[in-house]
C-alpha positions as CSV (number, residue, x, y, z in Angstrom):
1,X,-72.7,21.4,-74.4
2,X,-71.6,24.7,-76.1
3,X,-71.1,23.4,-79.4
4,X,-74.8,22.3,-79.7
5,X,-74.2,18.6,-79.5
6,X,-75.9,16.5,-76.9
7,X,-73.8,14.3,-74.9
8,X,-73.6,10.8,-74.8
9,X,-76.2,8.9,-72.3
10,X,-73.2,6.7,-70.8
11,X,-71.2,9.9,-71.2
12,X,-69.5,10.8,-67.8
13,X,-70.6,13.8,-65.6
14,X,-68.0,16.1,-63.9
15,X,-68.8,18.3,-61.8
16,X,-67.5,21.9,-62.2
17,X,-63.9,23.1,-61.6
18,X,-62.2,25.8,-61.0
19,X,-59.9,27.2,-63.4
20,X,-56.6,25.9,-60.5
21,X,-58.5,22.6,-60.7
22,X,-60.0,22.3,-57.6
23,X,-63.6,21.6,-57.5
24,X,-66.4,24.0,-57.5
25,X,-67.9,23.4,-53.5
26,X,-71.5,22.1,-53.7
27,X,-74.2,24.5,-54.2
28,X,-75.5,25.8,-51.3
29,X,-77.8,28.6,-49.9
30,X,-77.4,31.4,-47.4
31,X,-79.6,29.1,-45.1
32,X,-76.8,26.6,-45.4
33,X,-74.1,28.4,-44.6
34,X,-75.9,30.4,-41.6
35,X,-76.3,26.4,-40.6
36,X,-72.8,25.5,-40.8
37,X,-71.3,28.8,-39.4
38,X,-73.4,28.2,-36.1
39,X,-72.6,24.9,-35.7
40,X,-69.1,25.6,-36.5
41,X,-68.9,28.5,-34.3
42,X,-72.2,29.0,-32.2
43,X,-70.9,31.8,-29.7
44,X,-68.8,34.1,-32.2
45,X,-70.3,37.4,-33.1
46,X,-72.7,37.3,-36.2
47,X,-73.8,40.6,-35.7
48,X,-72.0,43.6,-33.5
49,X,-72.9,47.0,-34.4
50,X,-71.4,48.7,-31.3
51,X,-74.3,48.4,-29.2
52,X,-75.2,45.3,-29.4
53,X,-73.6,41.7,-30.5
54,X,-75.6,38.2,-31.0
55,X,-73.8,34.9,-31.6
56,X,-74.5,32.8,-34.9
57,X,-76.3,30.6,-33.0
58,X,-78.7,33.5,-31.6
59,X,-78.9,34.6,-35.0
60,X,-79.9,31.6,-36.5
61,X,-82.6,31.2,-33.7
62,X,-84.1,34.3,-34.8
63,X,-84.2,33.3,-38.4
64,X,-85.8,30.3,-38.1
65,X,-88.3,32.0,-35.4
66,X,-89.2,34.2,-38.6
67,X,-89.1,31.7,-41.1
68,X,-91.6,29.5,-38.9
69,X,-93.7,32.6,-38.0
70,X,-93.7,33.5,-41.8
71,X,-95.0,30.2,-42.7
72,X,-97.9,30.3,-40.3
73,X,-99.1,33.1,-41.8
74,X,-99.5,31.0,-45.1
75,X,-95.9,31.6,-46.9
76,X,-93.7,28.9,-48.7
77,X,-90.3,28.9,-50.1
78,X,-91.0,30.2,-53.4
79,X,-93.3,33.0,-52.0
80,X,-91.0,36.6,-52.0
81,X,-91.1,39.1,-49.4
82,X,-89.5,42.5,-49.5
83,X,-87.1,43.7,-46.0
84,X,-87.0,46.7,-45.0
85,X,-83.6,47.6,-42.8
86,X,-83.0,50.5,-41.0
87,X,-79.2,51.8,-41.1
């Protein structure tokens, strides 16, 4: 708590708000939403530069290709790599 007090043990837990009131979506991570968005919408473009387009579900595909390949190769979820991206 802010004013340095600790709460009570049967005290109740919200969960966060928005200053309108509406609650604060669950926590999630860019893996999660990639997940969602190509369920949701598996053929719309993730990715059209002009040259080329790939759905979210191709997308997706790719990223857990590289995530598993990654992991072969002796790397966990807490291990960082660096990208590099062309523009």
């Amino acid at each position: 708590m802010d004013n340095g007090q600790t709460p009570a043990p049967d005290a109740p837990i919200h969960p966060p708000q928005f200053p309108s009131g509406a609650l604060a979506p669950p926590a999630s991570t860019l893996m999660d939403i990639l997940q969602a968005t190509a369920d949701a919408h598996p053929d719309a473009p993730a990715i059209d530069d002009g040259q080329r387009m790939e759905s979210y579900a191709e997308l997706l595909d790719e990223v857990k290709d590289k995530a598993r390949r990654l992991h072969e190769q002796g790397l966990g979820a807490v291990d960082r790599i660096g990208v590099l991206a062309h523009r």
